[in-house]
C-alpha positions in Angstrom: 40.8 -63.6 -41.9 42.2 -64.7 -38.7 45.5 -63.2 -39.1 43.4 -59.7 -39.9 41.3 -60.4 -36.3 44.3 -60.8 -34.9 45.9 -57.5 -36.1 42.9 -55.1 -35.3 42.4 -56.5 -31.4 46.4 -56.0 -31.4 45.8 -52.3 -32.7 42.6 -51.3 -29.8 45.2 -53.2 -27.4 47.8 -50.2 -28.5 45.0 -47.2 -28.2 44.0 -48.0 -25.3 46.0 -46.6 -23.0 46.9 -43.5 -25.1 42.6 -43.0 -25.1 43.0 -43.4 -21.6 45.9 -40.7 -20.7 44.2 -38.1 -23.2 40.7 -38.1 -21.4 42.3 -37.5 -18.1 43.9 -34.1 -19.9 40.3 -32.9 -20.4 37.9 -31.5 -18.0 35.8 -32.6 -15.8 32.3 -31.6 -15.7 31.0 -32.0 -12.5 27.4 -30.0 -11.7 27.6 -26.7 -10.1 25.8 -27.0 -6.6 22.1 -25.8 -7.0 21.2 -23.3 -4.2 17.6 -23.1 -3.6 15.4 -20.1 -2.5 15.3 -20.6 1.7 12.7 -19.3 4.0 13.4 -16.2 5.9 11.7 -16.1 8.9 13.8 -13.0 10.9 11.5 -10.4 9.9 8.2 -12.5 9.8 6.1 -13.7 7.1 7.2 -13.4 3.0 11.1 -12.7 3.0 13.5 -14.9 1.5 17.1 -15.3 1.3 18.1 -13.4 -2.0 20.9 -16.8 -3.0 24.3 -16.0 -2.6 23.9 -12.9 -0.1 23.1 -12.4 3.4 19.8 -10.3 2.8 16.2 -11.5 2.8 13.8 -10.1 0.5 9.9 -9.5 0.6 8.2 -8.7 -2.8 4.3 -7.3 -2.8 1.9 -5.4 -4.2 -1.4 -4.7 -4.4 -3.8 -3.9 -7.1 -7.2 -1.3 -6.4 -10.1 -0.3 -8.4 -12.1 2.0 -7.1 -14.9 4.3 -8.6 -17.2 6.8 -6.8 -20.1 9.2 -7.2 -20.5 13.3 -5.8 -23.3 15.2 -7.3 -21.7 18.6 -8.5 -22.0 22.3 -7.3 -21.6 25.6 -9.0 -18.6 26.9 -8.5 -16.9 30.2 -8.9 -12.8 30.8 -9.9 -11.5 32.6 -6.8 -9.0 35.1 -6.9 -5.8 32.7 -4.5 -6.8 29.7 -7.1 -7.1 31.6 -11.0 -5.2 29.7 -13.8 -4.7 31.5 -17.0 -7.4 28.8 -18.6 -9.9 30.1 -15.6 -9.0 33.4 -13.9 -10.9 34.6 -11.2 -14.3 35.5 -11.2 -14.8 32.5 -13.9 -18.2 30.9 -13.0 -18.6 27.2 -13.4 -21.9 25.5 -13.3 -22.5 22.4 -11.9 -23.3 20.4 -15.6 -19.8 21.4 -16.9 -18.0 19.8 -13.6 -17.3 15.9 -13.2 -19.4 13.9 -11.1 -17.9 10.7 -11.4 -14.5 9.1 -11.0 -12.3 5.8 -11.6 -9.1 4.9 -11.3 -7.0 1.4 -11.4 -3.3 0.5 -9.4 -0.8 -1.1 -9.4 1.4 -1.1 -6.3 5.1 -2.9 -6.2 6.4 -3.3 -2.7 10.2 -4.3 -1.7 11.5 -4.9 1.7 15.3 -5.9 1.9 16.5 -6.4 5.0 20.3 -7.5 6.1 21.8 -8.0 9.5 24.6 -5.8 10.9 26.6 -5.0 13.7 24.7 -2.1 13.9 21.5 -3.6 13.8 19.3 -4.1 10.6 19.6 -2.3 7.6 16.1 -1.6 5.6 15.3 -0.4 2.4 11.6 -0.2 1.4 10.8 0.9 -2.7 7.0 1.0 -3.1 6.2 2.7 -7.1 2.5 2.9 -8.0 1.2 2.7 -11.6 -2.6 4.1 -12.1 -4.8 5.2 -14.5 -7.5 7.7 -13.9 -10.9 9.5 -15.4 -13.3 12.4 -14.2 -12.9 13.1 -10.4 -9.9 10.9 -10.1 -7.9 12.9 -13.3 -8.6 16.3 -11.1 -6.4 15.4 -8.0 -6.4 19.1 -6.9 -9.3 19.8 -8.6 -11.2 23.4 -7.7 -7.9 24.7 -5.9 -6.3 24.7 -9.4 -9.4 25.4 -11.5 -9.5 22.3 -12.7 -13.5 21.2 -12.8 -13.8 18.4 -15.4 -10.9 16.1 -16.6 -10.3 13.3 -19.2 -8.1 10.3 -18.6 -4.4 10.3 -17.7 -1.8 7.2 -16.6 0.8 8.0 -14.4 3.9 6.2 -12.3 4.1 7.3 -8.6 7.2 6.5 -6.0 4.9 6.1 -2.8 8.0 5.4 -0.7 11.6 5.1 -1.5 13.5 5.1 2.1 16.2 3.7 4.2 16.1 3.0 7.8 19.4 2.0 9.4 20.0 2.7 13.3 17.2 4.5 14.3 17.6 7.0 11.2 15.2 7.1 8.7 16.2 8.8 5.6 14.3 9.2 1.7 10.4 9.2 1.1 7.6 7.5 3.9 4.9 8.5 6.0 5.3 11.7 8.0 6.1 11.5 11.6 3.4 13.6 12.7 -0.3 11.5 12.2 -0.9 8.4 13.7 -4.1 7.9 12.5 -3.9 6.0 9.0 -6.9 7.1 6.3 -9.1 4.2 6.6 -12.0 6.9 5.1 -11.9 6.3 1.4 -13.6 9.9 0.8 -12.4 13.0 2.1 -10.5 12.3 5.2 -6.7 14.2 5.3 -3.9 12.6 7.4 -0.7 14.9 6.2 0.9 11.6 6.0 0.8 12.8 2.0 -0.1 9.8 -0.2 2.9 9.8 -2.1 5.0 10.1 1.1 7.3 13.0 2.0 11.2 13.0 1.7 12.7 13.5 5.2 15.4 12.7 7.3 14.7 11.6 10.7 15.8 9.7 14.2 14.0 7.5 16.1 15.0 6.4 19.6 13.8 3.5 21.4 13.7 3.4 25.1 12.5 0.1 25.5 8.7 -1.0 26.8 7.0 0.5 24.1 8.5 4.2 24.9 10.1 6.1 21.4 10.5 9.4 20.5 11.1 10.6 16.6 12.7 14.1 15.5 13.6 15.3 11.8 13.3 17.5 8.8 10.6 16.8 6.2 10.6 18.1 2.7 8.0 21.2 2.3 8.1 21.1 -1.7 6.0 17.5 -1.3 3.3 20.0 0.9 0.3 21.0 -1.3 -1.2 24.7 0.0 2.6 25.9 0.5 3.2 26.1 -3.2 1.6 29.5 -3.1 0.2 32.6 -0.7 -3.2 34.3 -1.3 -3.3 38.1 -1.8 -5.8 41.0 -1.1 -7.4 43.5 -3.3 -9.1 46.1 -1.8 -9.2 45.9 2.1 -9.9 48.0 5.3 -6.1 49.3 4.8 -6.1 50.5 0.6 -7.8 49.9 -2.5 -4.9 48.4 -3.8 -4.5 44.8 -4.6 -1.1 43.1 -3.5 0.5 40.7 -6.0 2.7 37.9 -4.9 5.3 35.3 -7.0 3.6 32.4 -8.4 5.8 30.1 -7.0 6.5 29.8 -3.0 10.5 29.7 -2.5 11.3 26.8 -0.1 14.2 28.2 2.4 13.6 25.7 5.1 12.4 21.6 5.7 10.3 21.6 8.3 11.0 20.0 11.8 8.9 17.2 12.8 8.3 15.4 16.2 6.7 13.1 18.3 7.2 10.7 21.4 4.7 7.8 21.5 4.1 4.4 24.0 2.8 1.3 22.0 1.6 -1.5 24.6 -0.8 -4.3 24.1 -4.2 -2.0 24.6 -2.8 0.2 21.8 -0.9 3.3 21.2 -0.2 7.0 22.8 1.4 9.8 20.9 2.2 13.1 20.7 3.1 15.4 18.2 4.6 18.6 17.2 6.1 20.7 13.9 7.2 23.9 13.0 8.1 25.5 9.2 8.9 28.7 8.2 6.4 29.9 5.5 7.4 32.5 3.1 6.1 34.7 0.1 7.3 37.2 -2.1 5.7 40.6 -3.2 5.9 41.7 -6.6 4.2 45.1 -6.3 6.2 47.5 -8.4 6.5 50.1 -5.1 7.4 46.9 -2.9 9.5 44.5 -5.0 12.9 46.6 -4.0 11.9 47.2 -0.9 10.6 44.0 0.9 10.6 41.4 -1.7 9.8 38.8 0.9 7.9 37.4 4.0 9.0 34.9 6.4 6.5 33.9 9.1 6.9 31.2 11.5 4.5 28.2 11.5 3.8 25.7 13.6 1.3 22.4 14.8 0.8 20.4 17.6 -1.2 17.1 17.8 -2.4 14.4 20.1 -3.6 11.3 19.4 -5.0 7.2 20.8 -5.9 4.1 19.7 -7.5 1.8 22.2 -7.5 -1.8 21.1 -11.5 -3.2 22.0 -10.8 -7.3 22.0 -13.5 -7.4 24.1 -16.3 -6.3 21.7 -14.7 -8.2 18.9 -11.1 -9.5 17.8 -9.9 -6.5 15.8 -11.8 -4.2 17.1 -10.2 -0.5 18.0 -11.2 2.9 18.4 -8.8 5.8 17.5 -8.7 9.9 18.5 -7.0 12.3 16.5 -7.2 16.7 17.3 -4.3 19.2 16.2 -3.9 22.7 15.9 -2.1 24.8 13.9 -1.0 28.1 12.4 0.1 28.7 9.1 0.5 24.9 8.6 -2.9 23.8 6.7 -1.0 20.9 5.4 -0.7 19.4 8.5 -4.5 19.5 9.5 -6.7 16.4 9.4 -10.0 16.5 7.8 -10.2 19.6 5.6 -11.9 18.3 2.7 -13.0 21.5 1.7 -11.2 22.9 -1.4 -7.8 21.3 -1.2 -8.9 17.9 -2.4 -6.5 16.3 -0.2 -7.6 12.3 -0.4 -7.7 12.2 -4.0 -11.5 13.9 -4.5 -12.3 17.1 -6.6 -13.9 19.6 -3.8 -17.4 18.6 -3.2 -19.0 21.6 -1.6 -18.4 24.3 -3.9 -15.6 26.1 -5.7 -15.6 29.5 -3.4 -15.3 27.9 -0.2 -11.7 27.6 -0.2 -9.4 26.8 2.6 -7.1 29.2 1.4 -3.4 29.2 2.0 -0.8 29.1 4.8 0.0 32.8 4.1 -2.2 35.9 3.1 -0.2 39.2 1.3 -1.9 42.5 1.6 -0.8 46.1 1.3 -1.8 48.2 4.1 -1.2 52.0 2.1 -3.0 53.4 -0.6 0.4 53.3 -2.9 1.2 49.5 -1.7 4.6 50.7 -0.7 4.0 48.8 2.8 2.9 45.1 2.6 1.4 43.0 5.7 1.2 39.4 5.6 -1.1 37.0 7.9 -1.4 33.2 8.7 -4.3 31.0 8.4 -5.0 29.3 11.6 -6.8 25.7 11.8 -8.1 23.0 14.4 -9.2 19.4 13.8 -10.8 16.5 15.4 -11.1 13.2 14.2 -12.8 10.0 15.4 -12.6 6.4 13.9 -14.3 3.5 15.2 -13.2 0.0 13.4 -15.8 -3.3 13.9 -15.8 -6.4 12.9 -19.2 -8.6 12.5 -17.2 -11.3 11.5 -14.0 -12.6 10.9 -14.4 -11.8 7.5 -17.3 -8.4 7.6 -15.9 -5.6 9.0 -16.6 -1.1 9.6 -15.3 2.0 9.5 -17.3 5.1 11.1 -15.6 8.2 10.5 -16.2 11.6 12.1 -13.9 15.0 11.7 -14.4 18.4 12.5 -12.8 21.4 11.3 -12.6 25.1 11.9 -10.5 27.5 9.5 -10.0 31.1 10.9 -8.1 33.1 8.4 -6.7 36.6 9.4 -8.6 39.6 10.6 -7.6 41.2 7.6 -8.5 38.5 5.4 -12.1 38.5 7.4 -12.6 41.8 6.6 -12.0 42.1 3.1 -14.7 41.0 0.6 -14.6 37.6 -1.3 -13.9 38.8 -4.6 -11.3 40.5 -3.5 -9.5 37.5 -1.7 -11.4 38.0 1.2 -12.6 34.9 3.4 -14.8 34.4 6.4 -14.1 31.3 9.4 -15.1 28.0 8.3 -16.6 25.1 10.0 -16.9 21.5 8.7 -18.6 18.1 9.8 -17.9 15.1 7.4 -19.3 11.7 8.4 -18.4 8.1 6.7 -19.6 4.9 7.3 -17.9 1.9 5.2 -18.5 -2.0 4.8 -15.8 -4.6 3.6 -16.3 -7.7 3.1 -12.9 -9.9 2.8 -13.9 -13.6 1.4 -10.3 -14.7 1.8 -7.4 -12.7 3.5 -5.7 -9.5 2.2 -8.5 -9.3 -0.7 -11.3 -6.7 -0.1 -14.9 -5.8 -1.1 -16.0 -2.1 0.1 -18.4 0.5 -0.7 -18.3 4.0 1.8 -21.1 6.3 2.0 -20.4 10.4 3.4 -21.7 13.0 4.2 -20.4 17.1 4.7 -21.5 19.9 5.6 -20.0 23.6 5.9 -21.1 26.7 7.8 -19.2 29.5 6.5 -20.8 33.4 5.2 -19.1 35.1 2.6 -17.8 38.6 3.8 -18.9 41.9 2.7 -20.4 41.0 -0.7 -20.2 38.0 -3.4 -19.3 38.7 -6.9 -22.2 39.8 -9.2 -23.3 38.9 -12.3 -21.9 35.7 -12.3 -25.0 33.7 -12.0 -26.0 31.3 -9.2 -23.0 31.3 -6.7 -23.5 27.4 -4.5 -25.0 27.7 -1.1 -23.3 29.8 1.0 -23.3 27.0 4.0 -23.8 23.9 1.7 -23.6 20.0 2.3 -23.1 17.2 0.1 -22.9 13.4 0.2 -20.6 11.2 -1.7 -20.5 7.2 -2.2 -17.6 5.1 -3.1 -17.3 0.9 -4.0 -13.6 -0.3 -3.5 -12.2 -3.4 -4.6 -9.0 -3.9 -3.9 -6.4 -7.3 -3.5 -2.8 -6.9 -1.8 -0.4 -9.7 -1.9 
C-alpha cells in the first residue's frame, strides 16, 4: 500500500507541470468592458449617448384620446365637391350625417443629434398610429361628400426631416404660421398636421434676428388637388369641365424673417405658388389644355409673453391675406375640414378652391379662369389659474371672396357668393402632474354668406343660408 502511495504522488508530481503549460495555450476569458447608457445633457432634457457612437438620442411619444360632439345640418352635394357615390345636387339630411367622433394615438418621437464641424446634425422621425369613428373617420368630410363614416386605423409620418447647417430638408411644420393650433375644434394653421415636405434655409443673425426661405411640397396642400368649374354664367350656358386631378408643376416658395427675445416673438411672412388646371371641354382640350395663375400670401404675426398676469401666460396675433392660396389661410373651418372636423355649418357653403374654370362663349371654345381670394385674423389668449389649470380663448375671422364670375353665377351651377366667418373657443386643462393633460373645449361659428341667383329645387330643406353652430370636445392626452 505504501509503495502504491508512493507511486501515484510520484505520477501528479509528473502532470503537473505538463497541466500547467497546456492551460497557458488556452484562452483567457477576461469580461468585456460594460458601457453604460450616459446622460446627455448638450441638447437639454432626455437625450442619451447611443453607446459606442458620438450621437445622443431622445425617444417620446405621446398618446391622445379625444372625442367630441356637433349637432348635424342638412347638406346638399355641390357641383366643385361631387363623388361618383354622391354627385351634385345629392341632398343629405341632417339624421344620415355623423354627429359624433373618437379617435385614439399613438405618437413615437426621435431626436438624434451629433456634433460636427459644421455644427449639429438633426434628424427628427415622429409616425403616428390612430384609430378613428364618425366625425374623426371623415377627415375631409363634406368637401369629398363624405357625410357619415365607420371606423378606420391608419399609420401617419407627422415629421421625417433633417436639419444640418441652417438647412432644413424632408417633412415638418411649414415656415409660414407661427401660431401653433392650441384650438382643438376648427382652427387652421397651414402648418398641415401631417407636416409638408420642403426644403429650406434658415439664417441666424444673432440676438434673436433669422430669416427662413424654401420650397414646400404643394401635393401635401388639400384645396389644390382640384379647380371648381361653371355651368351656366353671365358669359354662356355652357358648363366648363376640368381634369380631376390638379398637375403639380411647381413647390411653392415660402418665407419669413422673425426676432425671438425674452417678451416673445415677431414675424413676418410671405409665399407664392403657381396654381394650375386643365380644361377638358371637347372645343378647348386642343386648344388651351391648361391654366397657370400665380398665387400668393402674406402674413404677420406676435406673441407677447404676460409674466406679469401669470407665469406662462401669453397672448398671440395672427392676419394673412391671400390669393389663390386657401391653403394657407388661418381659420376657415367652413367646408374644408381642415383640423380634423367634418364641416359643421352645412354642406353648400363651401370655401371652394384656389382656382375657378369657366367658358366665356356659347361653344366653350374660350375658357377664363379666376382665383379665390381670402383674409384672416386670429387671436389666442393662453392663462393660467394655476400652476397646474390653465386656458385657451380663441377668436378667428374670415372673409372668402371668390371671383366676379363666380359671384354671378348661380349656386347650382358652381356659383358662390363672399363669405364671412366668426368662430370662438374657449378650453380648460387641467394637468395633475406634468406633460399629462385633462381638457374639454367648447365653440361656437357662425357664417354670413347669400346664395347667388337661386338655390337648387326640389331637393328639400337646404341648411340656413347664414347658419351657426356650436361644437364641444373632452381631450385627454399624456406625452412623454
Amino acid at each position: 500500500m505504501k509503495h502504491m502511495k508512493t507511486a501515484l504522488i510520484c505520477a501528479g508530481a509528473t502532470l503537473l507541470p505538463i497541466a500547467a503549460a497546456q492551460g497557458a495555450d488556452l484562452p483567457s476569458r477576461k469580461a468585456a468592458p460594460v458601457e453604460y447608457v450616459r446622460v446627455c445633457d448638450a441638447y437639454g432634457t432626455g437625450f442619451y449617448w447611443i453607446p459606442g457612437t458620438d450621437t445622443c438620442l431622445k425617444v417620446g411619444g405621446r398618446v391622445r384620446i379625444e372625442a367630441w360632439y356637433t349637432p348635424a345640418k342638412n347638406a346638399v352635394v355641390h357641383r366643385s365637391t361631387g363623388t361618383p357615390a354622391m354627385p351634385a345636387g345629392t341632398f343629405a339630411a341632417a339624421n344620415g350625417i355623423d354627429t359624433t367622433g373618437w379617435f385614439a394615438r399613438g405618437i413615437l418621437n426621435m431626436d438624434a443629434r451629433t456634433q460636427s464641424a459644421w455644427g449639429t446634425v438633426q434628424t427628427v422621425f415622429a409616425l403616428r398610429l390612430a384609430s378613428a369613428t364618425g366625425l374623426a373617420n371623415a377627415p375631409f368630410g363634406y368637401a369629398t361628400s363624405v357625410f357619415s363614416a365607420g371606423n378606420v386605423g391608419n399609420a401617419t409620418i407627422e415629421a421625417a426631416y433633417i436639419r444640418f447647417a441652417g438647412f432644413t430638408v424632408g417633412q415638418a411644420a411649414s415656415s409660414f404660421f407661427l401660431i401653433p393650433p392650441y384650438q382643438l375644434h376648427s382652427i387652421y394653421n397651414g402648418g398641415f398636421p401631417n407636416g409638408v415636405r420642403q426644403f429650406t434655409y434658415t439664417a441666424s443673425f444673432g440676438n434673436g434676428f433669422s430669416a427662413t426661405l424654401g420650397l414646400e411640397n404643394r401635393g401635401d396642400q388639400i384645396l389644390t388637388s382640384g379647380v371648381n368649374t361653371l355651368g351656366a354664367n353671365p358669359f354662356t350656358a355652357t358648363a366648363a369641365t376640368a381634369g380631376a386631378i390638379t398637375p403639380q408643376h411647381l413647390p411653392a416658395l415660402v418665407g419669413n424673417i422673425r426676432v425671438d427675445q425674452a417678451w416673445g416673438t415677431l414675424m413676418a411672412s410671405a409665399m407664392v405658388q403657381e396654381n394650375t388646371g386643365n380644361f377638358t371641354n371637347a372645343a378647348l382640350v386642343n386648344t388651351a389644355p391648361q391654366v397657370r395663375r400665380t398665387g400668393w400670401a402674406i402674413g404677420g404675426g406676435a406673441r407677447f409673453n404676460l409674466p406679469m398676469i401669470a407665469a406662462g401666460d401669453q397672448i398671440q396675433l395672427w392676419t394673412n391675406y391671400g390669393v389663390g392660396t386657401l391653403d394657407y389661410m388661418y381659420g376657415l373651418g367652413l367646408n374644408g375640414n381642415f383640423a380634423m372636423t367634418s364641416n359643421f355649418l352645412g354642406g353648400f357653403l363651401r370655401v371652394d378652391r384656389d382656382l375657378t374654370l369657366y367658358c366665356i362663349n356659347v361653344a366653350c371654345t374660350a375658357g377664363g379662369v379666376e382665383q379665390t381670394r381670402a383674409f384672416g385674423a386670429t387671436a389666442l389668449l393662453t392663462h393660467y389659474w394655476t400652476p397646474s389649470l390653465r386656458s385657451y380663448f380663441v377668436g378667428t375671422y374670415v372673409q372668402v371672396t371668390p371671383g366676379t364670375v363666380t359671384q354671378n353665377t348661380a349656386w347650382a351651377m358652381g356659383g358662390l357668393s363672399k363669405a364671412h366667418l366668426w368662430n370662438v373657443a374657449g378650453s380648460l386643462f387641467w394637468s395633475p402632474v406634468r406633460n399629462f393633460d385633462i381638457g374639454a373645449e367648447l365653440s361656437y361659428a357662425k357664417l354670413t354668406q347669400s346664395l347667388p341667383l337661386s338655390a337648387p329645387a326640389g331637393l328639400g330643406t337646404l341648411a340656413q343660408v347664414s347658419p351657426s353652430n356650436w361644437t364641444t370636445r373632452v381631450r385627454v392626452e399624456r406625452t412623454f
